[in-house]
C-alpha positions in Angstrom: -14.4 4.2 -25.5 -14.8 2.4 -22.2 -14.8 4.9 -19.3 -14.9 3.2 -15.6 -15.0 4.4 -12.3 -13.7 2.8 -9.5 -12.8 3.5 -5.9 -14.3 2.3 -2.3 -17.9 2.2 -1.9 -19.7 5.3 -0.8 -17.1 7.1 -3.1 -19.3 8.7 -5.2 -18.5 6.4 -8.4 -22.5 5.5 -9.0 -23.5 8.9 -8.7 -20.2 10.5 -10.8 -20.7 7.8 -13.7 -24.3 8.8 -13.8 -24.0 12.8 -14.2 -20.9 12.1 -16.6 -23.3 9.6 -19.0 -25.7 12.5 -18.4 -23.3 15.1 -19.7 -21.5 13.5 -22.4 -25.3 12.2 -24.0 -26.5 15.8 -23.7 -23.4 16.9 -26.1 -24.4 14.2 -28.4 -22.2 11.1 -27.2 -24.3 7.5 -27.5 -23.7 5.8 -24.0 -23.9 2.8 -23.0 -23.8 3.1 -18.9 -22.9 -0.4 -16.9 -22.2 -1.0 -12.9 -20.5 -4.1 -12.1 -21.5 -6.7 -10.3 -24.6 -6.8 -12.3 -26.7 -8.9 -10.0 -29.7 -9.6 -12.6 -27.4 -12.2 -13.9 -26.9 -15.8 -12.8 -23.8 -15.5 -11.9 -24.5 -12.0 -10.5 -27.1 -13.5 -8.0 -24.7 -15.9 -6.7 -22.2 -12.4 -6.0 -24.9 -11.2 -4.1 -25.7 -14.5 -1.5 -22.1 -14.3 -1.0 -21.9 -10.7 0.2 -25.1 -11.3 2.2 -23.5 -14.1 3.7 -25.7 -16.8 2.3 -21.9 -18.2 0.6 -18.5 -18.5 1.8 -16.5 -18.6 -0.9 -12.6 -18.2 -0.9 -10.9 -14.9 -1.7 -10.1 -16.5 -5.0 -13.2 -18.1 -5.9 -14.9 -14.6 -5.4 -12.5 -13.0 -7.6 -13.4 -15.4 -10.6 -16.8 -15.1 -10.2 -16.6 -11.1 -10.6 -14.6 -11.8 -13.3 -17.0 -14.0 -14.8 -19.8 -11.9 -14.1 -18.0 -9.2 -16.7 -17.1 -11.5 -19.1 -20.6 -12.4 -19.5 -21.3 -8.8 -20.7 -18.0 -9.0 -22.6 -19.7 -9.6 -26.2 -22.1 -6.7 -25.4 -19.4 -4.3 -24.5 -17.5 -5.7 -27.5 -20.3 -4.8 -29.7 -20.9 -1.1 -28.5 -17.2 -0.3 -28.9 -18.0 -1.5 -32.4 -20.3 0.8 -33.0 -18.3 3.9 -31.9 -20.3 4.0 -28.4 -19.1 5.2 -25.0 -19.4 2.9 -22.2 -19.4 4.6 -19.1 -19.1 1.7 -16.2 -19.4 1.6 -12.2 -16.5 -0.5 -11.7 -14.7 -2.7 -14.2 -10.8 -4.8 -14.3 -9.3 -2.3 -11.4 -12.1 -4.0 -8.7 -11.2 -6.9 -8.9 -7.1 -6.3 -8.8 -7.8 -4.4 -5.6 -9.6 -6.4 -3.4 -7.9 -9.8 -4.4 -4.9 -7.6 -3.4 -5.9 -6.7 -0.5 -7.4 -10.2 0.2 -3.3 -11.8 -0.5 -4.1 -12.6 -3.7 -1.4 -12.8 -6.7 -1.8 -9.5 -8.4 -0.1 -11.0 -11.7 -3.0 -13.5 -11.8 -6.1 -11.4 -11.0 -4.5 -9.6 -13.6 -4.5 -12.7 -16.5 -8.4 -13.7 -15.6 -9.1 -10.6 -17.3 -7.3 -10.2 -20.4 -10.2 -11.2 -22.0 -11.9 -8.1 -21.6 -11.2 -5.3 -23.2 -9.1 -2.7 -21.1 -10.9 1.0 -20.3 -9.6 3.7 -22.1 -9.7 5.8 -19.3 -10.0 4.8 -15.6 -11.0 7.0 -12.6 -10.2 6.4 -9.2 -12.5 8.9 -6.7 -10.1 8.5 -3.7 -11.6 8.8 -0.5 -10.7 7.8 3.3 -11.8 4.1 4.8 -13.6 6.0 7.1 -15.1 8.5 5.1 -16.9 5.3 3.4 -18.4 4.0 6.5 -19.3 7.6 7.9 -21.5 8.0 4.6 -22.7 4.5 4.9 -23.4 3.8 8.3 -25.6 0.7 8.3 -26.4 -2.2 5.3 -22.9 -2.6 4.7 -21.8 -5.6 3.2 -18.5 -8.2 4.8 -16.2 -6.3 2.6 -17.6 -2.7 3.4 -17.3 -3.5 7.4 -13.6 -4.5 7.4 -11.9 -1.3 7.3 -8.2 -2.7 7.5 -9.0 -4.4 4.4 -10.6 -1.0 2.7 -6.8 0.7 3.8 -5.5 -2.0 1.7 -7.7 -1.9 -1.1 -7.4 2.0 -1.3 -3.6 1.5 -1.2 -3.7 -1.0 -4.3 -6.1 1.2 -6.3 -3.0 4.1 -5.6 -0.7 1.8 -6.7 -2.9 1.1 -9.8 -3.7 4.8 -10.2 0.6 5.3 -11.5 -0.5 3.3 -14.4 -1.2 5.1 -17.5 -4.8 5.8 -18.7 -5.5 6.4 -15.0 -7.1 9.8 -13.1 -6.4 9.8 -9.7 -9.3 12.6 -8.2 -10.2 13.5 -4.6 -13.6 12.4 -4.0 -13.5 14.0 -0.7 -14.4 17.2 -2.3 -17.8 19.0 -2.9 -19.5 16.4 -5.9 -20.0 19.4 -8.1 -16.0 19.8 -7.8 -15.6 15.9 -8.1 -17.5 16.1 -11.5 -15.6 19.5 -12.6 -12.6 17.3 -12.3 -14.2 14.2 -13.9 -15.3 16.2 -17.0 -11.9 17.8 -16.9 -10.5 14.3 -17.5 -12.9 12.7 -19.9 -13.0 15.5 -21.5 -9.0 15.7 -22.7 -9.2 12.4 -24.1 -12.4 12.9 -25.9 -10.8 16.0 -27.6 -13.2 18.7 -29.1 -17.0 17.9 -30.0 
């Protein structure tokens, strides 16, 4: 099963993907945890001079190279679903549908780069406020984490996303020990008893 959390940065998914892998290994689960972008990667590294400014790369060109960046993991991920594994990932498809989105990209073709990889059996979405993600990361933000009108638009295409099946929509506003109450809450019904 492929678990992933998304949501804006500073939402908590880092920390709530971590504690969940935690949880679920502790009750005898093998996980496999993953954050995307990986930046150890080739492609990764070139991610990472483009949010630090070194590259200025279209909206579209960006998109494809997150893309890429996952689909370079994809016979990995392939593998441990194989193997009856849990992958438990720090952002996945859902990322890259909301800020092409927000950026005026075509959401039917940010869509089609990625049928490729396989889709998560459960997604979660830790909502929070634009402004609640700059408040609890008030300097080192990267060009996407400093535009808030963009994040509004990002968080509204991660809602609209959210309606889809296989999706939890929870309030990451709340205290994190209620954030991962609701997270195991989640998981936990699709699991089934263990």
């Amino acid at each position: 099963m492929l678990i992933a959390f998304e949501g804006l940065d500073q939402s908590g998914k880092e920390t709530q993907a971590r504690g969940l892998a935690a949880r679920l290994q502790e009750i005898g689960y093998r996980i496999r945890p993953m954050s995307f972008p990986d930046y150890d990667t080739p492609i990764g590294q070139e991610i990472h001079r483009a949010l630090d400014g070194e590259r200025d790369f279209a909206p579209d060109v960006m998109q494809l190279l997150y893309v890429a960046n996952r689909l370079e993991w994809r016979p990995k991920i392939e593998q441990w679903l194989s193997e009856g594994d849990i992958i438990v990932c720090d952002r996945f498809r859902a990322s890259s549908v909301a800020y092409g989105e927000a950026q005026g990209l075509d959401v039917k073709w940010l869509e089609e780069i990625q049928r490729g990889l396989p889709t998560p059996a459960i997604t979660v979405l830790l909502d929070i406020a634009p402004e609640t993600a700059v408040r609890r990361k008030a300097t080192g933000r990267d060009r996407y984490e400093r535009d808030v009108a963009m994040l509004e638009r990002v968080r509204a295409s991660y809602r609209r996303q959210a309606a889809q099946s296989g999706w939890v929509l929870i309030d990451a506003e709340a205290p994190k020990d209620d954030v991962a109450r609701a997270v195991d809450a989640a998981v936990r019904t699709r699991l089934g008893p263990r």
